[in-house]
C-alpha positions in Angstrom: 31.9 -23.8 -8.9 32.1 -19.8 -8.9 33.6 -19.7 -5.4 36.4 -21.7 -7.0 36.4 -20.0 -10.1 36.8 -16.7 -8.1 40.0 -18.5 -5.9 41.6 -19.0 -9.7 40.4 -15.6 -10.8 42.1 -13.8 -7.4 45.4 -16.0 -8.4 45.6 -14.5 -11.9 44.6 -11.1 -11.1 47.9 -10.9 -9.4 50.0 -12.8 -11.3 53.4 -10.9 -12.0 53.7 -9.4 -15.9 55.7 -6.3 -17.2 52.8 -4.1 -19.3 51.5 -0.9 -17.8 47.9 -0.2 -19.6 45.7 -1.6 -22.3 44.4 1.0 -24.6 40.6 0.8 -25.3 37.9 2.3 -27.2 34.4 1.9 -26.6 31.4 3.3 -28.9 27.7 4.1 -28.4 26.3 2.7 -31.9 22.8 4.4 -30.4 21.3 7.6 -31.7 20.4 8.5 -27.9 22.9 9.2 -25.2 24.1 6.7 -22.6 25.4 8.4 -19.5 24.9 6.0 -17.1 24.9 2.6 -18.5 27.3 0.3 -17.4 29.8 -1.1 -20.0 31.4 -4.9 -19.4 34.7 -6.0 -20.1 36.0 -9.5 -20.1 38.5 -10.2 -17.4 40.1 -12.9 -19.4 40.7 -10.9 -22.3 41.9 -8.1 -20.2 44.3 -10.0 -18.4 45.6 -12.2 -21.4 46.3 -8.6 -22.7 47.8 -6.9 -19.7 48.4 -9.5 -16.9 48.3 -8.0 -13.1 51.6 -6.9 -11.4 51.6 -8.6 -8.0 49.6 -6.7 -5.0 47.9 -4.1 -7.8 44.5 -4.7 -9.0 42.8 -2.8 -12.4 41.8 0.7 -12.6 39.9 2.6 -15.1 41.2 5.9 -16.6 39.8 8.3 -19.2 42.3 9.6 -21.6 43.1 13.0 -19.7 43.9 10.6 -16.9 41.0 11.3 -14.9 40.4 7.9 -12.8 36.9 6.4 -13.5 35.1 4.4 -10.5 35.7 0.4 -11.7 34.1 -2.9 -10.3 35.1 -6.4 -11.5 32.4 -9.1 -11.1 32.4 -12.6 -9.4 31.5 -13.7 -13.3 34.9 -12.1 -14.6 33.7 -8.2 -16.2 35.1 -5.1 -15.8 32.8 -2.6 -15.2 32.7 1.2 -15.4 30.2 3.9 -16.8 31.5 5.6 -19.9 29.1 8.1 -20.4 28.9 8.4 -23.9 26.2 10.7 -25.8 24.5 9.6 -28.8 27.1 7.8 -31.2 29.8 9.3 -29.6 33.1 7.3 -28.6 36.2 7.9 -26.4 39.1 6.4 -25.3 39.9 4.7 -21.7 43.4 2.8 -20.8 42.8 0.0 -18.4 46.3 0.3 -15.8 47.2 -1.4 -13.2 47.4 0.5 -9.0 46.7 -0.1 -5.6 42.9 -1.2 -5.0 40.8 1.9 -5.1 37.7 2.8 -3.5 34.9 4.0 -5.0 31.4 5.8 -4.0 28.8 2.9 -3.2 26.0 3.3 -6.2 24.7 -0.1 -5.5 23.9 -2.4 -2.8 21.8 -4.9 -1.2 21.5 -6.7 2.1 19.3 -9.5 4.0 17.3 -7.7 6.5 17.3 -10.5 9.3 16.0 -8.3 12.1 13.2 -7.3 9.5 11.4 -10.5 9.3 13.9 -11.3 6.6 13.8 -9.7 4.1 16.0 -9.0 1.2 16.7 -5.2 -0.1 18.5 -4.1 -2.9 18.7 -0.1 -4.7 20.8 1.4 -6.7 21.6 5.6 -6.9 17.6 5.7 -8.6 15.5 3.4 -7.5 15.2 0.4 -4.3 13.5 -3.0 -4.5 12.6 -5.7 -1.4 11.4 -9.0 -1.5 9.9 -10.8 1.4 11.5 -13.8 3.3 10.2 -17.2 5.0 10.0 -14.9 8.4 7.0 -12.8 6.9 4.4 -15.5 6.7 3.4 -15.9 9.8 2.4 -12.6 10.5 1.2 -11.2 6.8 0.8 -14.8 4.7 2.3 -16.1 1.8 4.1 -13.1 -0.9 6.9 -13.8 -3.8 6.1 -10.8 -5.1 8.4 -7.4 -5.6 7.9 -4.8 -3.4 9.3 -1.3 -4.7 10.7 1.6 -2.6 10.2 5.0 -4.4 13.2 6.6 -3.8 14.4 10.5 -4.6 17.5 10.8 -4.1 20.7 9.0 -4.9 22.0 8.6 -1.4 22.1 4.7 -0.5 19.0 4.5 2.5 18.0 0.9 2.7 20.0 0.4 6.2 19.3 3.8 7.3 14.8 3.6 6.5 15.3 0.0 8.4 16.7 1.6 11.1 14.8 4.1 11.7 11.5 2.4 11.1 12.5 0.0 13.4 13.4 2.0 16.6 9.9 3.6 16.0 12.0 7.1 14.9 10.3 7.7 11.6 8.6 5.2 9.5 9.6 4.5 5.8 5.6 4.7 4.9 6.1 8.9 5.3 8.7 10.5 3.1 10.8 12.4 5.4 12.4 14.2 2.0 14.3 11.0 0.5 11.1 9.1 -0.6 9.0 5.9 1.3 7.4 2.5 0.9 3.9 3.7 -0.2 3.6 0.3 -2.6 1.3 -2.8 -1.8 2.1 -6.4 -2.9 -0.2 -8.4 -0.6 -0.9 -12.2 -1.8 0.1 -11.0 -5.8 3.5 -10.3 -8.1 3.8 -7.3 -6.7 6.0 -5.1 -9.0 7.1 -7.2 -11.8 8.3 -10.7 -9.9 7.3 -14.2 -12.4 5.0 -17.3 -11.7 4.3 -20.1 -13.5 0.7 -19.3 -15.6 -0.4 -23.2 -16.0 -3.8 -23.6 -17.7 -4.5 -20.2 -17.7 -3.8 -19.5 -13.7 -1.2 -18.1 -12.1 1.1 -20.6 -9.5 2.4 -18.1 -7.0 5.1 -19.9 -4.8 5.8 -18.3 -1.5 8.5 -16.6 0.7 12.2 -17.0 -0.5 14.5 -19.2 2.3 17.8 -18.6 1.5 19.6 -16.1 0.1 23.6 -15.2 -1.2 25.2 -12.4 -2.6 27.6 -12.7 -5.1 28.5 -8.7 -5.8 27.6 -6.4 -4.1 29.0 -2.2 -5.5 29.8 0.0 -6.3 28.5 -0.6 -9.6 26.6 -3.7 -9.4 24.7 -5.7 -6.9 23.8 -9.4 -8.3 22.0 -12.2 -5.2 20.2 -15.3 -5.7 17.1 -16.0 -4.0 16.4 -19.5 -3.2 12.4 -21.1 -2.9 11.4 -24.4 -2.1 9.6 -26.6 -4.4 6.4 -25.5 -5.8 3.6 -28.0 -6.8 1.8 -27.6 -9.7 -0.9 -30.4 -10.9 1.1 -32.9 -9.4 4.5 -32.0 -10.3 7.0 -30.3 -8.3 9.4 -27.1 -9.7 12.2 -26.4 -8.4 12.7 -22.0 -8.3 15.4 -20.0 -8.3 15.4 -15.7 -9.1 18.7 -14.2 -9.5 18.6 -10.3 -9.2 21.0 -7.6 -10.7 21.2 -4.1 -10.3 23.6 -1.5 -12.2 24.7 1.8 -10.7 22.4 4.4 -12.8 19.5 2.1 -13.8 16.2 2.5 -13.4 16.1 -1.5 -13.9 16.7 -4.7 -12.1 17.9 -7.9 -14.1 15.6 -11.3 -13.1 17.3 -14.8 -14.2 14.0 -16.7 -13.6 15.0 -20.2 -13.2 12.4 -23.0 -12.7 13.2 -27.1 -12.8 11.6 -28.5 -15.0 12.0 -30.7 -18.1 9.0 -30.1 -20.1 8.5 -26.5 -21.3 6.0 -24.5 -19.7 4.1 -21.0 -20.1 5.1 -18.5 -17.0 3.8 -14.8 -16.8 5.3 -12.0 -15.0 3.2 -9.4 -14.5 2.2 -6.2 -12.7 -0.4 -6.2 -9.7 -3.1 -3.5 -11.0 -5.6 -1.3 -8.6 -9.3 -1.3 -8.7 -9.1 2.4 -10.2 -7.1 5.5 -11.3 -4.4 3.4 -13.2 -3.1 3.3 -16.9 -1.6 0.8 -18.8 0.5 0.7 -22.2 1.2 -2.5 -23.8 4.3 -2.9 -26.3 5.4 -5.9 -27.9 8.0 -6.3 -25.1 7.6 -4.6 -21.9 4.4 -3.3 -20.0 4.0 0.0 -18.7 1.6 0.6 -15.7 0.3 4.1 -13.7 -0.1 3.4 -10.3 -3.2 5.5 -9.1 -2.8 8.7 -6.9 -2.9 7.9 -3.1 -2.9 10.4 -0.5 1.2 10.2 -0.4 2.0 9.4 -4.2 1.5 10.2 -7.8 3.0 9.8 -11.0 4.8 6.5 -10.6 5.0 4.3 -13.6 6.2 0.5 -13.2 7.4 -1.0 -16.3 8.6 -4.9 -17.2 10.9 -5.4 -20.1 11.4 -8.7 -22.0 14.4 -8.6 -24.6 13.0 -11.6 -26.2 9.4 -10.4 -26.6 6.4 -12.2 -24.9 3.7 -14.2 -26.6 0.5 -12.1 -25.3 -0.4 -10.0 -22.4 -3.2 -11.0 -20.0 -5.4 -8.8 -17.6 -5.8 -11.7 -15.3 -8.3 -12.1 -11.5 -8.2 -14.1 -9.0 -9.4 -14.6 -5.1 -7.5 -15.3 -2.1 -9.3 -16.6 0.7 -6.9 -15.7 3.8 -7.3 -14.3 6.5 -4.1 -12.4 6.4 -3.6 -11.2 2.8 -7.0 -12.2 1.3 -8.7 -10.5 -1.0 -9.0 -9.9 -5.1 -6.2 -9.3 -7.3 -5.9 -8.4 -10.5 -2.3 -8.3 -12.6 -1.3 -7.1 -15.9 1.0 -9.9 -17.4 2.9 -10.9 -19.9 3.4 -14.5 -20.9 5.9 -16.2 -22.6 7.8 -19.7 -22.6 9.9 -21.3 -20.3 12.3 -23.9 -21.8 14.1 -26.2 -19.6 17.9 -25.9 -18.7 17.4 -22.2 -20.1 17.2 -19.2 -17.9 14.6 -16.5 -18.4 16.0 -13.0 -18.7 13.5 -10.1 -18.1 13.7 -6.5 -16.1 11.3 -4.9 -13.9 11.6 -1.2 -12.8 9.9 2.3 -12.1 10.3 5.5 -12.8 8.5 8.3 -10.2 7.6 12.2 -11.2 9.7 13.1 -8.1 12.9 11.8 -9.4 13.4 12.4 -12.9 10.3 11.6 -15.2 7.5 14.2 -15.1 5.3 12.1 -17.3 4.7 8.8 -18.3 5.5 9.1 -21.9 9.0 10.1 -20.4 9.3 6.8 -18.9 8.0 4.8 -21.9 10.7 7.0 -23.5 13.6 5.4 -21.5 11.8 1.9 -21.4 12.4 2.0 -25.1 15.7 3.4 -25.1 16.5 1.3 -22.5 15.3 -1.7 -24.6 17.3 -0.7 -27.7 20.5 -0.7 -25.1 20.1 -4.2 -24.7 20.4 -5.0 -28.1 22.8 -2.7 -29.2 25.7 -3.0 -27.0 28.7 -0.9 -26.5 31.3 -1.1 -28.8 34.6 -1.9 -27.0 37.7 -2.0 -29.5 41.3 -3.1 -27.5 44.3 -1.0 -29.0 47.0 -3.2 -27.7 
């Protein structure tokens, strides 16, 4: 259904019309500033408004004319960063040009020659999630792997490449960041399972994958499982990831088949020792311990509609390859059928931007408060 919709959408984006621009404001109703947060404009309205000239496409402009780096979405938004301050507001004019292009903030890609994996970062922060070609060398794993990155230079093809022609390995930081997190058999960094009578019901290795955006300001892929049985009922699963240019956040859309409702957790793998953990009434905060690479990296999972309790749970794995104890931080909530769960996951890392952990919870919050306060967009013409 979307590739057709995007056929229809293609069609109408360059139907002929005879207006130049469409005048819009847009607000930040927040008393903290929003410089990098994306704001969404509806395609339809947008085109109803100011329908395409044949061969042009839609470009964003501020009001001194500067032009502003634009993105429109399989799912019919116009994207760009306003970069407002704290209830500030400006004016943009949406016109019509020759396609531009823009500096790649976000991006993801399925690492085939990597035992399959999936990877996916934005201008802050890089994420990877582990494919059917994985378990037969390191076992079973749904769970989120995070790269800590420092800089905002995209690196996920370049670390691949080097790592695998043996020319540096992305488990050293060669002055960009590295892959210093473990997953193992467990959620890893904030992915979702099913918590049925009070256990966790971790599915394995995704097997297909498709992207449906992919930059300069949003990457968005669905992940496909197979079936996972659960007291003698199969679920079907399905994750569907987004990441905007800027955040510190990915978007999940958990989706599992099912027509009764059920509990699910996601949650946060915790260390034996030398962690931290703040609880909210929706997110999670966790301090990964010092290694002999890393410090200061806090991992946080957001849920916009709250969560029913959090849960230090433990468990043991009796593998040979990934075996062991694991322990998670979670937080549990309700999934209702035909309904999509909407949560975020994320770090921050003292190297790239938050010195401290109460700076992190700082943002979490903000970031929080973002979701439920949107931008105000108001169309002039």
């Amino acid at each position: 259904m979307n590739k057709v919709w995007i056929v229809l959408f293609s069609v109408l984006l360059f139907a002929s019309c005879s207006d130049k621009e469409l005048r819009i404001k847009v607000e930040n109703p927040s008393d903290f500033d929003r410089l990098a947060q994306l704001v969404e404009i509806d395609m339809e309205t947008v085109c109803d408004k100011l329908p395409a000239l044949d061969g042009l496409s839609y470009i964003i402009k501020k009001d001194n004319g500067e032009l502003i780096p634009s993105q429109i979405t399989s799912d019919g938004k116009l994207l760009f960063q306003p970069c407002l301050k704290a209830k500030e507001s400006a004016m943009f004019s949406v016109c019509q040009s020759k396609p531009e292009t823009y500096k790649t903030k976000t991006y993801g890609r399925f690492i085939k020659e990597r035992k399959e994996d999936f990877a996916w970062e934005n201008d802050r922060v890089a994420f990877r999630i582990y494919g059917n070609a994985l378990i037969e060398t390191d076992g079973p794993s749904n769970g989120l792997d995070i790269w800590y990155k420092r800089t905002d230079k995209m690196i996920i093809d370049k670390w691949y490449r080097n790592d695998l022609k043996g020319k540096a390995s992305y488990h050293e930081d060669h002055g960009e960041g590295l892959d210093d997190y473990k997953v193992g058999r467990s959620l890893g960094a904030g992915a979702m399972a099913p918590f049925i009578d009070n256990k966790l019901w971790l599915n394995e290795n995704f097997v297909s994958a498709e992207i449906t955006d992919n930059g300069p300001l949003r990457t968005t892929f669905t992940l496909i499982y197979k079936d996972i049985n659960i007291n003698n009922k199969r679920y079907s699963e399905k994750r569907t990831f987004s990441l905007d240019a800027g955040s510190q956040f990915t978007k999940v859309l958990q989706e599992y088949g099912t027509t009764d409702t059920i509990e699910v957790a996601a949650g946060i793998v915790k260390r034996e020792k030398g962690d931290s953990v703040i609880i909210g009434n929706d997110y999670i905060i966790y301090t990964e311990p010092k290694t002999d690479k890393t410090s200061g990296v806090y991992i946080s999972i957001v849920f916009p509609d709250g969560m029913k309790r959090s849960v230090i749970d433990s468990y043991q794995v009796e593998a040979k390859l990934n075996g062991g104890k694991y322990q998670h931080i979670l937080g549990v909530t309700d999934f209702k059928p035909n309904t999509p769960m909407i949560y975020y996951t994320g770090y921050g890392w003292e190297k790239f931007g938050f010195s401290a952990v109460a700076d992190f919870e700082k943002y979490t919050q903000n970031f929080l408060k973002a979701i439920k306060q949107p931008f105000i967009v108001t169309y002039i013409k």
